[in-house]
FIKE-133795 format. One record per residue (C-alpha): x, y, z. Coordinates in Angstrom, 2 decimals, m for minus. Example, Ala and Ser with C-alpha at 12.3 -4.5 7.8 and 13.67 -1.06 7.14 Angstrom:
BEGIN
<node c1="12.30" c2="m4.50" c3="7.80"/>
<node c1="13.67" c2="m1.06" c3="7.14"/>
***
This chain:
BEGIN
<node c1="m124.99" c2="221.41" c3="146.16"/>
<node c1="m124.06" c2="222.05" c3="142.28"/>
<node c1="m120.51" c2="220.61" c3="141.48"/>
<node c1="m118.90" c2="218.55" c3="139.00"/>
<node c1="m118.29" c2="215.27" c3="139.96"/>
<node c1="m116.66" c2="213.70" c3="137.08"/>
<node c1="m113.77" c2="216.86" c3="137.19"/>
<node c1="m113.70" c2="216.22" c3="141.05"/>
<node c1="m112.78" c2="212.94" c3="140.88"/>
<node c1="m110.18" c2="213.28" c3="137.93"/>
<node c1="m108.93" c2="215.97" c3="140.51"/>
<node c1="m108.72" c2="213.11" c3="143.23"/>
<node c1="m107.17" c2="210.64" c3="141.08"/>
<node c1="m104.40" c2="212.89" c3="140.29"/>
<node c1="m103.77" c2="213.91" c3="143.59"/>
<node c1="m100.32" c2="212.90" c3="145.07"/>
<node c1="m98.23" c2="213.33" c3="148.46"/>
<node c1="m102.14" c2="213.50" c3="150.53"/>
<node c1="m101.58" c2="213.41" c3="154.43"/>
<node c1="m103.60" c2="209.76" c3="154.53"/>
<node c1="m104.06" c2="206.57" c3="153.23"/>
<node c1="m107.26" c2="204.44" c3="153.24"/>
<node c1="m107.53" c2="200.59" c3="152.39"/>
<node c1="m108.39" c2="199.47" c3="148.94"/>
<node c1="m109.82" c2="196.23" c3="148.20"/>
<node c1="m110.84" c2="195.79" c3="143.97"/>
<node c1="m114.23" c2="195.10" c3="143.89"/>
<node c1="m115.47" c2="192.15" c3="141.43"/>
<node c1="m116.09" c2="192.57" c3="137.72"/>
<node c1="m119.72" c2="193.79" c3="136.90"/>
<node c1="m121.79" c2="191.22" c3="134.52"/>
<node c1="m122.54" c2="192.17" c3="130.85"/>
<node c1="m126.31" c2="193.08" c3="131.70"/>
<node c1="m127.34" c2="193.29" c3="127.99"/>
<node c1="m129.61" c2="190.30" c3="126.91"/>
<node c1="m127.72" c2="189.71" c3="123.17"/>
<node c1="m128.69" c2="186.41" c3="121.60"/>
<node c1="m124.95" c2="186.36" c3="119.75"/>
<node c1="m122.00" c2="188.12" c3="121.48"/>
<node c1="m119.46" c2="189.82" c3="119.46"/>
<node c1="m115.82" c2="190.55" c3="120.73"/>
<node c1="m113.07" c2="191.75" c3="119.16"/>
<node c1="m110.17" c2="189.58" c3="120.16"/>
<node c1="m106.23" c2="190.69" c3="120.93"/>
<node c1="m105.23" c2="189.65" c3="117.28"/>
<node c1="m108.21" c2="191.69" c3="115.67"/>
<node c1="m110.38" c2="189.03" c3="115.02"/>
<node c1="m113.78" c2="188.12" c3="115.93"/>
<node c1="m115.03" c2="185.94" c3="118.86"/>
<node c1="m118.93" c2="185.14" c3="117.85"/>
<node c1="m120.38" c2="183.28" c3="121.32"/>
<node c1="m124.38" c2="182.20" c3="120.98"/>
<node c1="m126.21" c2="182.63" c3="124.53"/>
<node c1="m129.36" c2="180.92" c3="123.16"/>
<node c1="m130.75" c2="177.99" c3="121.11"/>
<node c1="m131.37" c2="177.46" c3="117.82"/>
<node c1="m129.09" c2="177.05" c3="114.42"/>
<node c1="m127.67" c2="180.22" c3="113.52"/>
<node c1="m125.19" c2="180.50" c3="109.60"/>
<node c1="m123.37" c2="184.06" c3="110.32"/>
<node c1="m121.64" c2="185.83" c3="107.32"/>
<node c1="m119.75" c2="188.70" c3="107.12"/>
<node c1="m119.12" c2="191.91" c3="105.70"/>
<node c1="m117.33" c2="195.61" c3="105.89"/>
<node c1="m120.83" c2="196.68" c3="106.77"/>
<node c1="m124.67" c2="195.80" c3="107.69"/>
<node c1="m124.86" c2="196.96" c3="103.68"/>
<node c1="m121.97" c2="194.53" c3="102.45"/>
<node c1="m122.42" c2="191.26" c3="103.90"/>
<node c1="m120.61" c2="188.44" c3="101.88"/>
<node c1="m123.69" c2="186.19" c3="101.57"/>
<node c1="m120.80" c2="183.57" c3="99.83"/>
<node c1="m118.65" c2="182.75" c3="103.28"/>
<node c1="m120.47" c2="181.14" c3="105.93"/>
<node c1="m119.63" c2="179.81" c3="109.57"/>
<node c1="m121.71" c2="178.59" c3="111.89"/>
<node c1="m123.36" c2="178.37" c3="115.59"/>
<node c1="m125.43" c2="176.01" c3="117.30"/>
<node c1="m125.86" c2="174.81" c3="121.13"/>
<node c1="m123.16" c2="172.16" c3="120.25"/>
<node c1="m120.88" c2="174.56" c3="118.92"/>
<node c1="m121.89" c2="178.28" c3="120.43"/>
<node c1="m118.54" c2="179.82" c3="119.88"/>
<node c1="m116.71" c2="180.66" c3="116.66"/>
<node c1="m113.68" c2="183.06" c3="115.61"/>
<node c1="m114.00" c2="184.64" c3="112.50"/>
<node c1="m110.85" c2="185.86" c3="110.89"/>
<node c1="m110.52" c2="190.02" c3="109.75"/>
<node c1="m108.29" c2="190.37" c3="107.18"/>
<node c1="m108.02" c2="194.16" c3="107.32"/>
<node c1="m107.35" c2="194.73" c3="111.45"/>
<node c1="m107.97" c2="198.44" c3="111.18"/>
<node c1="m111.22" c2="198.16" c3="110.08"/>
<node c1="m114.38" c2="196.67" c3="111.86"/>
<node c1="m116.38" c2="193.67" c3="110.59"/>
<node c1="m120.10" c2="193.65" c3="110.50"/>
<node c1="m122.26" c2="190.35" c3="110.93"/>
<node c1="m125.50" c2="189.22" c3="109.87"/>
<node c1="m127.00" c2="186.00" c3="111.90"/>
<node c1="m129.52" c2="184.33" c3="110.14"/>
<node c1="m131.70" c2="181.16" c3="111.49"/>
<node c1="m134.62" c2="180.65" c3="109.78"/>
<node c1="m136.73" c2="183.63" c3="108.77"/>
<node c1="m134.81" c2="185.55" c3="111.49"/>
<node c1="m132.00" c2="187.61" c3="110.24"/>
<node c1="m129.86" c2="189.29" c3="113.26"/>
<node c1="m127.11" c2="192.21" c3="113.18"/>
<node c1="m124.24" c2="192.14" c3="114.24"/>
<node c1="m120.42" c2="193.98" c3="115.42"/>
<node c1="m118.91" c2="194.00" c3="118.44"/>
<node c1="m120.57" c2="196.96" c3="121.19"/>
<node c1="m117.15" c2="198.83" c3="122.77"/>
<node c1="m115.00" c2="200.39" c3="120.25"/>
<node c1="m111.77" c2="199.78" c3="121.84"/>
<node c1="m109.56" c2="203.17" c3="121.44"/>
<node c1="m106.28" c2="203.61" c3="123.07"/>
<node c1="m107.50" c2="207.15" c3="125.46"/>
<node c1="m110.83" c2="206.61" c3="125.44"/>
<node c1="m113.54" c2="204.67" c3="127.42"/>
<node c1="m116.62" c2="203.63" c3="127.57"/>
<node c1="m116.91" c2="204.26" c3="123.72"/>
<node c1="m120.08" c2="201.77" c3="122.40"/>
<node c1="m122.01" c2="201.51" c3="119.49"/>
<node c1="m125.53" c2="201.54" c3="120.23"/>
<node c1="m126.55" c2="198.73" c3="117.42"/>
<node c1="m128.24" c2="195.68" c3="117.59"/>
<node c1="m130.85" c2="196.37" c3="120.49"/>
<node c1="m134.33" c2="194.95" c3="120.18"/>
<node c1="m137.27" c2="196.84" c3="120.26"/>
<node c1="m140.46" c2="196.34" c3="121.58"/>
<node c1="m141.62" c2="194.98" c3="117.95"/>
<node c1="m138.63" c2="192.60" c3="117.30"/>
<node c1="m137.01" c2="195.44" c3="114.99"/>
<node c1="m133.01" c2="196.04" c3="116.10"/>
<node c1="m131.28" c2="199.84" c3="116.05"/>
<node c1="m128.94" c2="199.98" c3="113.20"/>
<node c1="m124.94" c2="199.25" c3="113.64"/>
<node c1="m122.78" c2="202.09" c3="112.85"/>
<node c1="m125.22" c2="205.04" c3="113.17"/>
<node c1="m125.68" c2="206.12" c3="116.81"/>
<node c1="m122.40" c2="205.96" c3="119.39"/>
<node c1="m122.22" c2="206.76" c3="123.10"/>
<node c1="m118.79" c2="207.61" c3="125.25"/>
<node c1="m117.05" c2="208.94" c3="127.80"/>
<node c1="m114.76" c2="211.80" c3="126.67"/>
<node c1="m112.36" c2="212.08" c3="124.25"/>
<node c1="m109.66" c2="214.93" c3="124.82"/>
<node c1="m107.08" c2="213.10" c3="124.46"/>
<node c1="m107.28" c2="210.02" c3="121.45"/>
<node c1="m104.02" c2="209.13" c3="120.13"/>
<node c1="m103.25" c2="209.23" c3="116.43"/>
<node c1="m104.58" c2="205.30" c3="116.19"/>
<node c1="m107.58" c2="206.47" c3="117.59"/>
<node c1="m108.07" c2="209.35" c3="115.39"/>
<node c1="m107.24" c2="207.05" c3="112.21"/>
<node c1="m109.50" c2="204.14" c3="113.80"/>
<node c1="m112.35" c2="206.74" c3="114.55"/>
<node c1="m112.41" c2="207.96" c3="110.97"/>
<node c1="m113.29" c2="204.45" c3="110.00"/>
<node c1="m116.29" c2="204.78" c3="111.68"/>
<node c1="m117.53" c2="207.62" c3="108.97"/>
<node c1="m118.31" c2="209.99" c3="112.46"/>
<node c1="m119.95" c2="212.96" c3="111.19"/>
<node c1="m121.56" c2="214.80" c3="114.37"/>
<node c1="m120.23" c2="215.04" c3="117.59"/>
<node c1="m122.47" c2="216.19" c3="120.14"/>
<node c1="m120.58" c2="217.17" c3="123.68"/>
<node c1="m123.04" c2="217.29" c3="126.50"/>
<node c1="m120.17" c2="218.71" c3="129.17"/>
<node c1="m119.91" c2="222.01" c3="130.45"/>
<node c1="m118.28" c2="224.92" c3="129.10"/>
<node c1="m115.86" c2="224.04" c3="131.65"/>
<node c1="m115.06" c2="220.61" c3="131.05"/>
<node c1="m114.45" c2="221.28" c3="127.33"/>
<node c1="m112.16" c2="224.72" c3="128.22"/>
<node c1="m109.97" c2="222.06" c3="130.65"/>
<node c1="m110.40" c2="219.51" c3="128.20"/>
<node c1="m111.55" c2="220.37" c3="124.51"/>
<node c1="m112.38" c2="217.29" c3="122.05"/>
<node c1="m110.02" c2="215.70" c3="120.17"/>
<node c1="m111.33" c2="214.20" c3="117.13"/>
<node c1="m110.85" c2="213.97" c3="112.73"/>
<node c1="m111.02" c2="216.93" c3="110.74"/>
<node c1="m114.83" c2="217.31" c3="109.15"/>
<node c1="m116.64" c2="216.34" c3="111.78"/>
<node c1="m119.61" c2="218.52" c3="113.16"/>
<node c1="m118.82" c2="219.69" c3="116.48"/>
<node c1="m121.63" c2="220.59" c3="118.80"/>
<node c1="m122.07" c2="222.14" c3="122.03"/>
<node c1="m125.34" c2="220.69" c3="124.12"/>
<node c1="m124.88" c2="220.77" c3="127.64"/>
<node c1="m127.35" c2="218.54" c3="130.09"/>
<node c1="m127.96" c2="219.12" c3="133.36"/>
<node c1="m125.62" c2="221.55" c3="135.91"/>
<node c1="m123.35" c2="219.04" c3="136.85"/>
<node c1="m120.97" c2="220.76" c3="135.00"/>
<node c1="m121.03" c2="224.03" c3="137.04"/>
<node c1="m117.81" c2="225.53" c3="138.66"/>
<node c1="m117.78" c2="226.60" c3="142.26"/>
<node c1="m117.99" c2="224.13" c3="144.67"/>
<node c1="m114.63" c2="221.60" c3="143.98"/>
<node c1="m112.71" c2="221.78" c3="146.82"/>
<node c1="m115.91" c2="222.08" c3="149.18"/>
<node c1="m116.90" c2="218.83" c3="147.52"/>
<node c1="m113.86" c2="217.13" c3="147.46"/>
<node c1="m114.01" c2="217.92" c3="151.50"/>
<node c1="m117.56" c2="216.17" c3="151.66"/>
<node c1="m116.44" c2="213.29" c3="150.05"/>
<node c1="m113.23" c2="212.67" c3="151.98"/>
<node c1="m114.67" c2="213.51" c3="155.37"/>
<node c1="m118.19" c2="211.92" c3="154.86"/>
<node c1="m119.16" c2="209.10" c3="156.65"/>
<node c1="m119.43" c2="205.48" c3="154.70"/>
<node c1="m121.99" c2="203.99" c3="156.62"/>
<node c1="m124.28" c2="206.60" c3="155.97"/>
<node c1="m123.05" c2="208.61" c3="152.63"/>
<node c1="m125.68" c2="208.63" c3="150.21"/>
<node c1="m124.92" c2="208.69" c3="146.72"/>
<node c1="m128.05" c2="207.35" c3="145.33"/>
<node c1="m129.51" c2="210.56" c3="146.71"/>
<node c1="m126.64" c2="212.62" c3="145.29"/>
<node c1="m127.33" c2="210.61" c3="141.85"/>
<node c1="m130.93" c2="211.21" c3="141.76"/>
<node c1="m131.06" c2="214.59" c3="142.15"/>
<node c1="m128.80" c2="214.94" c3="139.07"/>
<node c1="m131.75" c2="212.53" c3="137.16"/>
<node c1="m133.75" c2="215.36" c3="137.82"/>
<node c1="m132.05" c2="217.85" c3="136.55"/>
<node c1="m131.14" c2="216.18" c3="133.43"/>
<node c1="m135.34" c2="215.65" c3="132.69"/>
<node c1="m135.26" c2="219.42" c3="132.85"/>
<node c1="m133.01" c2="219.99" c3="130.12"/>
<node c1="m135.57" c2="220.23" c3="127.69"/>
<node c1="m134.39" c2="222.96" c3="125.32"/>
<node c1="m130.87" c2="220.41" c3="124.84"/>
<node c1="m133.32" c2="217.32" c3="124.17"/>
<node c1="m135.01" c2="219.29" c3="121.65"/>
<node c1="m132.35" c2="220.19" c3="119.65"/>
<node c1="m130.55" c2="216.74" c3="120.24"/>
<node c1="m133.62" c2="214.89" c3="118.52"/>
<node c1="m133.59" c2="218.01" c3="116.23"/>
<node c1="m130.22" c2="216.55" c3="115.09"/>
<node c1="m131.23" c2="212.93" c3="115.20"/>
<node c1="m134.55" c2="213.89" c3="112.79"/>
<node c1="m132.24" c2="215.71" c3="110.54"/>
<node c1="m132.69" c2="214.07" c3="106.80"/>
<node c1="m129.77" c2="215.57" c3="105.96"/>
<node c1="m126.99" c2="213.12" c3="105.64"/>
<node c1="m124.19" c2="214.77" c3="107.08"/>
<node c1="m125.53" c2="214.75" c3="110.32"/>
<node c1="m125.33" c2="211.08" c3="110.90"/>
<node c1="m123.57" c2="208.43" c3="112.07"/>
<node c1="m123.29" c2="210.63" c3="115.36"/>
<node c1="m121.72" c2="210.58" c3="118.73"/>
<node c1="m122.93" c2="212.02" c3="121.57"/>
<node c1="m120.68" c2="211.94" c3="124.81"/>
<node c1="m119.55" c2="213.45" c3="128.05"/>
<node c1="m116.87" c2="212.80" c3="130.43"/>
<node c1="m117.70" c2="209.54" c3="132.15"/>
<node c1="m120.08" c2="208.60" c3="129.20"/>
<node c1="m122.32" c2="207.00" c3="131.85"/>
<node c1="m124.49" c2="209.91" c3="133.65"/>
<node c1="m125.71" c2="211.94" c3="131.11"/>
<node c1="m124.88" c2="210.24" c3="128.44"/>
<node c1="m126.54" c2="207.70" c3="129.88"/>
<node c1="m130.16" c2="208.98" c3="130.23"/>
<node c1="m129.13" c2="210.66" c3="126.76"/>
<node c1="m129.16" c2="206.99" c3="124.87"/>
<node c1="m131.99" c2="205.85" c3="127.63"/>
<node c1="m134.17" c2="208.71" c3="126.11"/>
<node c1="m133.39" c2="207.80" c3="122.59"/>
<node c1="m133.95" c2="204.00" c3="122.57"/>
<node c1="m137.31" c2="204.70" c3="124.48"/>
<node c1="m137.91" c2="206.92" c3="121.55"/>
<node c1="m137.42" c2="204.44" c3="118.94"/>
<node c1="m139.72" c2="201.33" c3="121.62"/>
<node c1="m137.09" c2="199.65" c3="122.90"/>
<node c1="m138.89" c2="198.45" c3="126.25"/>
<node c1="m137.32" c2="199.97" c3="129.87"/>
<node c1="m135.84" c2="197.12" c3="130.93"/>
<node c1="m133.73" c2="196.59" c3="128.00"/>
<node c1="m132.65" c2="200.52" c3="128.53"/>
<node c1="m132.07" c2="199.73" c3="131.66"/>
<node c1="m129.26" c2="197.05" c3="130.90"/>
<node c1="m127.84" c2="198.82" c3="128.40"/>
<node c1="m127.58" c2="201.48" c3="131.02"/>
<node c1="m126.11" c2="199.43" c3="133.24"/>
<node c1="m123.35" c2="198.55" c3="130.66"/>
<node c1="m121.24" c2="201.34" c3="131.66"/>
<node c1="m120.27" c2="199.44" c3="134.94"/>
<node c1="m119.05" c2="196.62" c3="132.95"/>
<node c1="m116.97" c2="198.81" c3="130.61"/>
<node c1="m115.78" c2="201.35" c3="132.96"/>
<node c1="m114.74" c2="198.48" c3="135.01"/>
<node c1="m110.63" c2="198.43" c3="135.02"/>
<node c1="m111.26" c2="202.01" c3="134.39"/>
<node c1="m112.68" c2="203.30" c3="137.55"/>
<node c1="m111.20" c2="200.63" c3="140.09"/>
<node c1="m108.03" c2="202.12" c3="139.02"/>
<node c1="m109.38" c2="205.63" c3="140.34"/>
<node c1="m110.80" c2="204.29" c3="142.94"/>
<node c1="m107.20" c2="203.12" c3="144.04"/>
<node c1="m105.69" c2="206.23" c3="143.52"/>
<node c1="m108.25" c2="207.59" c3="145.85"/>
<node c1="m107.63" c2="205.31" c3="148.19"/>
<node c1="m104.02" c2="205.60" c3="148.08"/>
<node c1="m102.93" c2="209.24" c3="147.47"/>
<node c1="m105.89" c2="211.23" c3="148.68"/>
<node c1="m107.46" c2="208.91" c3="151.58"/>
<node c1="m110.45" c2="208.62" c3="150.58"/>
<node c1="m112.82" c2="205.53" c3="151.49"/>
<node c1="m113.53" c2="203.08" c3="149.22"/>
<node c1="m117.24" c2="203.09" c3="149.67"/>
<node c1="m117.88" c2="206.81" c3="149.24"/>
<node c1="m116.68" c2="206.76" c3="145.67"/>
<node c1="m117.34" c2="203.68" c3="143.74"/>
<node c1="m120.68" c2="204.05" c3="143.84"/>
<node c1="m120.00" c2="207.26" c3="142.04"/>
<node c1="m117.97" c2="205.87" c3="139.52"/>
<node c1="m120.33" c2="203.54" c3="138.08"/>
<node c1="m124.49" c2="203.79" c3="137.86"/>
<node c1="m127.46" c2="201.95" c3="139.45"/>
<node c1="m130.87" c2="201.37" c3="138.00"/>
<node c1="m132.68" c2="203.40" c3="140.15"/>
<node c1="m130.94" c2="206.26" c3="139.05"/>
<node c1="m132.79" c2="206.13" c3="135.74"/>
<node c1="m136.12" c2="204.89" c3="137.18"/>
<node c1="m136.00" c2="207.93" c3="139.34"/>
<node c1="m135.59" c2="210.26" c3="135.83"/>
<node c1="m138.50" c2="208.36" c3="134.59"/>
<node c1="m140.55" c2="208.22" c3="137.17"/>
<node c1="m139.76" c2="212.39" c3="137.52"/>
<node c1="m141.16" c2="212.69" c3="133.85"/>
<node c1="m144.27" c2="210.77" c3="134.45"/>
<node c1="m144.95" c2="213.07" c3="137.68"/>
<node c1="m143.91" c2="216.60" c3="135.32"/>
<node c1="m145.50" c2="215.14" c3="132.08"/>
<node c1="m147.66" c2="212.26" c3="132.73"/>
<node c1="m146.13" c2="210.37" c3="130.46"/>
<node c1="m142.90" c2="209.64" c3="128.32"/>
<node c1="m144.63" c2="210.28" c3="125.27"/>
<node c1="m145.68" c2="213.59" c3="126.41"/>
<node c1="m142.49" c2="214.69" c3="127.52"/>
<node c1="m141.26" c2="214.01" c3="123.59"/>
<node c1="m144.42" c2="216.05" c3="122.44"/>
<node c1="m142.63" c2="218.68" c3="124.70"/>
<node c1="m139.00" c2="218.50" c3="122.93"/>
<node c1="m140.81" c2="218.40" c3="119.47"/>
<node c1="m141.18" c2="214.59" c3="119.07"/>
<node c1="m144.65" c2="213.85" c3="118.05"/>
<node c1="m145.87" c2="210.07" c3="116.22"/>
<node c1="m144.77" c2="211.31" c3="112.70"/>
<node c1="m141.10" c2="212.15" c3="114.22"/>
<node c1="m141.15" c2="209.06" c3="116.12"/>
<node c1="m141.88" c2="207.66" c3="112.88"/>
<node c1="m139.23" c2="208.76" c3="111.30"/>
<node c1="m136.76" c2="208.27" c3="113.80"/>
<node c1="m137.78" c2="204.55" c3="113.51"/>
<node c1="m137.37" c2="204.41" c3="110.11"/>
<node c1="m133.70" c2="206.31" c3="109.89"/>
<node c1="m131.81" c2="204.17" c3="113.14"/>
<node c1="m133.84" c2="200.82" c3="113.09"/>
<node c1="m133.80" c2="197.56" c3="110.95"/>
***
């Protein structure tokens, strides 16, 4: 069955007056799953929360960017003291971090940029690769979608010099809900997969109220939708197409859909791979999204519950992702390609574009 689950369950959500009522019990918050060795957080008063998960002596300084660190101001974490605040003087703007202990210099800023009507909105900098390089801050961002930002998060979203949007929803999607976002930016169409497709709503809103909880699959449901995404070839290709593009305009970009976690998900998994991050890191920062989307989709999930009398069980799995989900899309490309590397021969990424790619996004 083809249907769009993300417009389903916004459909759900804002259902009122429904003829039942099921229980609703709020599930416990997800863990961060992403290995960092320094947390970043942007506290309630705009400044900076720095906690250290490891050993070792780290001096952190600060700047307006990766490119403008004060190298004059220092603070300081160690396994004595692993947390420190860090004032920002200018609470529109975001601070940028560099971490240095030794001979090992880190990146840092914080990973969610926290906008007012949007969620699920990260910055994909600061994960290691295979070869102990990090991606660069400030150059590749992931998120749910963003039809509806308020003028803060238009003003704040400038800030983050955005110049390509890439929306991977259906035609759909965007017609019920077109993009908000600043004036220059690049605006690009590149659907993935045929979740998207119209059709089927109400017959799958009646499968998902009516099915059975003990025995609803939606890791099945899930996986099929992994497969479909590995056969969007022709968007891959012209997403890395964009990514390889030397000219300047094209980049920092976002790429997003409407939950940010399905296929924008396996979009960032296939770009980090790209650049040899290994697939367990992908995998965490995969997971992320269940972390993130947290308050998000329990609140959904309620509604469900509540208004539309729908069980618990059969939608929170849907809301958030599981690793297998991915694993199955890779595991789908090894059978179809025999290899990940192959399948980026077939969307036009050979060594010298890898190459490149690893020279424009890491450090």
């Amino acid at each position: 069955m083809t249907f769009n689950l993300h417009k389903t369950i916004s459909l759900i959500a804002a259902a009122i007056l429904a003829n039942s009522c099921a229980d609703y019990e709020k599930a416990e918050q997800p863990v961060y799953t992403l290995n960092e060795t320094i947390l970043v957080n942007r506290l309630d008063n705009n400044n900076y929360q720095l906690i250290l998960n490891s050993k070792g002596n780290w001096s952190i300084y600060k700047g307006a960017n990766a490119n403008a660190i004060q190298w004059n101001e220092v603070a300081s974490l160690n396994e004595a003291n692993n947390t420190a605040e860090i004032k920002n003087e200018s609470p529109t703007k975001r601070l940028f971090f560099a971490a240095v202990n030794g001979a090992d210099t880190l990146y840092l800023s914080e990973r969610e940029i926290n906008l007012e009507k949007a969620y699920n909105f990260r910055d994909m900098g600061g994960i290691k690769t295979a070869d102990g390089k990090q991606t660069k801050w400030g150059m590749l961002f992931r998120s749910g979608e963003i039809a509806e930002l308020s003028e803060a998060d238009l003003a704040y979203m400038k800030t983050l010099n955005i110049k390509t949007i890439l929306d991977l929803r259906s035609d759909q999607e965007i017609e019920d809900k077109p993009d908000t976002y600043p004036s220059q930016v690049n605006w690009k169409h590149l659907p993935i997969g045929d979740m998207g497709k119209n059709g089927k709503m109400e017959e799958m809103m009646k499968v998902l109220k009516e099915a059975d909880p003990e025995t609803f699959d939606s890791s099945k449901l899930m996986e099929e939708a992994s497969i479909q995404f590995v056969g969007s070839t022709e968007q891959f290709k012209k997403m890395f197409a964009d990514l390889l593009n030397e000219d300047e305009v094209q980049t920092p970009l976002l790429f997003h859909c409407t939950a940010g976690k399905d296929r924008t998900g396996f979009s960032s998994a296939f770009i980090l791979r790209a650049l040899g991050v290994d697939q367990e890191t992908i995998i965490n920062e995969y997971l992320l999204s269940n972390y993130f989307r947290f308050e998000h989709n329990e609140d959904m999930v309620k509604k469900a519950a509540r208004y539309y009398g729908m069980d618990q069980r059969i939608l929170r799995p849907l809301m958030g992702v599981k690793a297998e989900w991915l694993k199955k899309g890779f595991n789908e490309i090894d059978t179809q390609y025999g290899s990940f590397d192959n399948y980026l021969m077939a969307i036009g990424v050979d060594s010298t574009a890898k190459a490149k790619l690893k020279t424009k996004f890491l450090y």
